[in-house]
N, C-alpha and C positions, 0 to 999 in steps of 0.2 A: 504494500500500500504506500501509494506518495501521493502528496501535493503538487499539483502543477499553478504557475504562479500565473501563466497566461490567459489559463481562462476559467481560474477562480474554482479547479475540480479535483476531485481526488480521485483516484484510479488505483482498482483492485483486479490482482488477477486470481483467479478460484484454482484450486490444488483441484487434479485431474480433472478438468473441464475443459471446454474450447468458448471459454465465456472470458471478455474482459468489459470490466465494469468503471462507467465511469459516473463519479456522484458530481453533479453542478450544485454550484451552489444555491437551489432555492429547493436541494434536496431531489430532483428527478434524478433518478436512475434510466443509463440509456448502456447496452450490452454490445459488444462490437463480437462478432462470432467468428475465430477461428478457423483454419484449414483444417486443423485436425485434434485431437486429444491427446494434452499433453499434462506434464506436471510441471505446472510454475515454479522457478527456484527466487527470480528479482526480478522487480520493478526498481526503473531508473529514470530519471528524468534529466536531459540533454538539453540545458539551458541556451545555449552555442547555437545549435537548429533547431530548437522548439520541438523535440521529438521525445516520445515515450518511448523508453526501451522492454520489454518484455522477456528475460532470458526465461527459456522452457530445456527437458530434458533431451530435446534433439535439436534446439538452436535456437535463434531470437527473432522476435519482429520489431518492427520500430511504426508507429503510431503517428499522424498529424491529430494533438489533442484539439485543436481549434476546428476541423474541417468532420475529426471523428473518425479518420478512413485510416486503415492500414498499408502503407508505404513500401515495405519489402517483407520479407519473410525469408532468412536466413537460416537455411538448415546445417548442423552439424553436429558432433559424433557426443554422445556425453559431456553435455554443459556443465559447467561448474560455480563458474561464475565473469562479473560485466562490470566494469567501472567507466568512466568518462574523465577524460583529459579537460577539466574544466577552465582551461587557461584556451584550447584550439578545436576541443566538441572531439575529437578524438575517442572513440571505443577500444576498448579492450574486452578480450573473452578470452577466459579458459577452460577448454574441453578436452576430451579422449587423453586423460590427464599425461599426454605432452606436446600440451601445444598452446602458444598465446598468439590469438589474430589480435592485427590492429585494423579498424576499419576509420574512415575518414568521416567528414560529416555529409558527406553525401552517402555513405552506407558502401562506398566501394573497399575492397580488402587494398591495405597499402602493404603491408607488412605483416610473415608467420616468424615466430619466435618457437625453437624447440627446445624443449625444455621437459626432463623427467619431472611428473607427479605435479604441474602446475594446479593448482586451488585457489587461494581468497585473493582479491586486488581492492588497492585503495591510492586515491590518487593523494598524494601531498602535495597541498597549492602551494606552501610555502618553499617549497623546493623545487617546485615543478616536476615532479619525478612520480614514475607511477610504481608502484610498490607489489610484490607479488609473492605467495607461499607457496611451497614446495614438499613435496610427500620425502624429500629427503632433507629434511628439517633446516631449512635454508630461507634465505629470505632474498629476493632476485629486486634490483632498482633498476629500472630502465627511466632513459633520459626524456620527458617530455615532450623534446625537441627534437633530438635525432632519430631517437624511438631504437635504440641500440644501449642493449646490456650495458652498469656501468658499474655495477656491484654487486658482489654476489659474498653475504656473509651467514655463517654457520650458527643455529639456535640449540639449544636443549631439549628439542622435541618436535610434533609435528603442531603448525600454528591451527590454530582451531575457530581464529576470526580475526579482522585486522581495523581496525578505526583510526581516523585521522581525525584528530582536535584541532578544530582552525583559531580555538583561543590564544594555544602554544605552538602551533607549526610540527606539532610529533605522531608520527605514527603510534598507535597501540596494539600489542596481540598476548596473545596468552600459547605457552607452548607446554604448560606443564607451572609455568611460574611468569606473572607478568611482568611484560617489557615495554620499553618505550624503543624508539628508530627514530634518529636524527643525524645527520652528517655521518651518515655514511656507518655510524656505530650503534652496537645493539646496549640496551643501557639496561639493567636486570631491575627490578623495582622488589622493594625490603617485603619480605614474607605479611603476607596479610591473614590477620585467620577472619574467615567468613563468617562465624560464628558473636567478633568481635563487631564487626559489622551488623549483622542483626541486632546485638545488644546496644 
């Protein structure tokens, strides 16, 4: 589920359906259907070209939320996951876990990155780099700009989700123990008990 700023709606996609849902705001519900039945993994919203992104288990579509119509329909091999280059609208996707496409804002593929066990993406504005997890407990930074590997550093496990804080410029992930990602270094965060957190 996301907000789109454009035309004041929220947009839901339904886990195994071929239904995506968008709520305007004076509350009507209008249904955009589908080629086929899939399982929704993210909704993304492409501020750059005004586009909804829809990643599903055999590959993505991208949405005009203002006109309602669906634009392309991108098929491929086990999605994982979809971030956007928020500085050039730029997409990213990771599937058939070894492989990161880059697609442009016109929806054309510029760029395949191979890569073992790729999963979660997060873009960091503040660095312009987009950030990526690895089933061999790694964390891969490709450059914004050139869209070419620029770093590739070693974690304590496999990453399980990744967030970017645009308060402080840092990446966040949990690999087993949480860390922060900044310049180029993984920074381990002091044991937390969850427990202390409840209380």
């Amino acid at each position: 589920i996301i907000y789109n700023d454009s035309n004041k709606s929220m947009y839901i996609s339904q886990v195994l359906s071929n239904m995506f849902y968008q709520i305007e705001s004076d509350n009507q519900i209008v249904g955009l259907s589908m080629s086929a039945t899939f399982s929704s993994i993210k909704v993304i919203d492409n501020k750059i070209n005004a586009r909804i992104y829809n990643l599903h288990q055999t590959g993505f579509i991208s949405i005009d939320p203002n006109s309602n119509t669906i634009l392309s329909d991108t098929t491929l091999v086990s999605s994982f996951d979809i971030g956007v280059n928020t500085h050039t609208g730029d997409v990213y996707v990771t599937y058939n876990a070894s492989f990161i496409r880059i697609y442009d804002i016109s929806n054309t593929l510029i760029s395949t990155i191979t890569r073992t066990g790729t999963q979660c993406i997060v873009y960091n504005y503040n660095e312009k780099n987009i950030i990526i997890s690895d089933s061999s407990n790694q964390l891969i930074e490709i450059d914004g700009t050139t869209k070419v590997v620029t770093n590739t550093v070693s974690l304590s496990g496999i990453t399980t989700f990744l967030y970017y804080n645009q308060l402080n410029g840092r990446v966040y992930g949990f690999d087993g123990t949480f860390f922060s990602y900044y310049g180029g270094v993984v920074h381990y965060l002091p044991s937390i008990s969850l427990t202390s957190l409840v209380n």
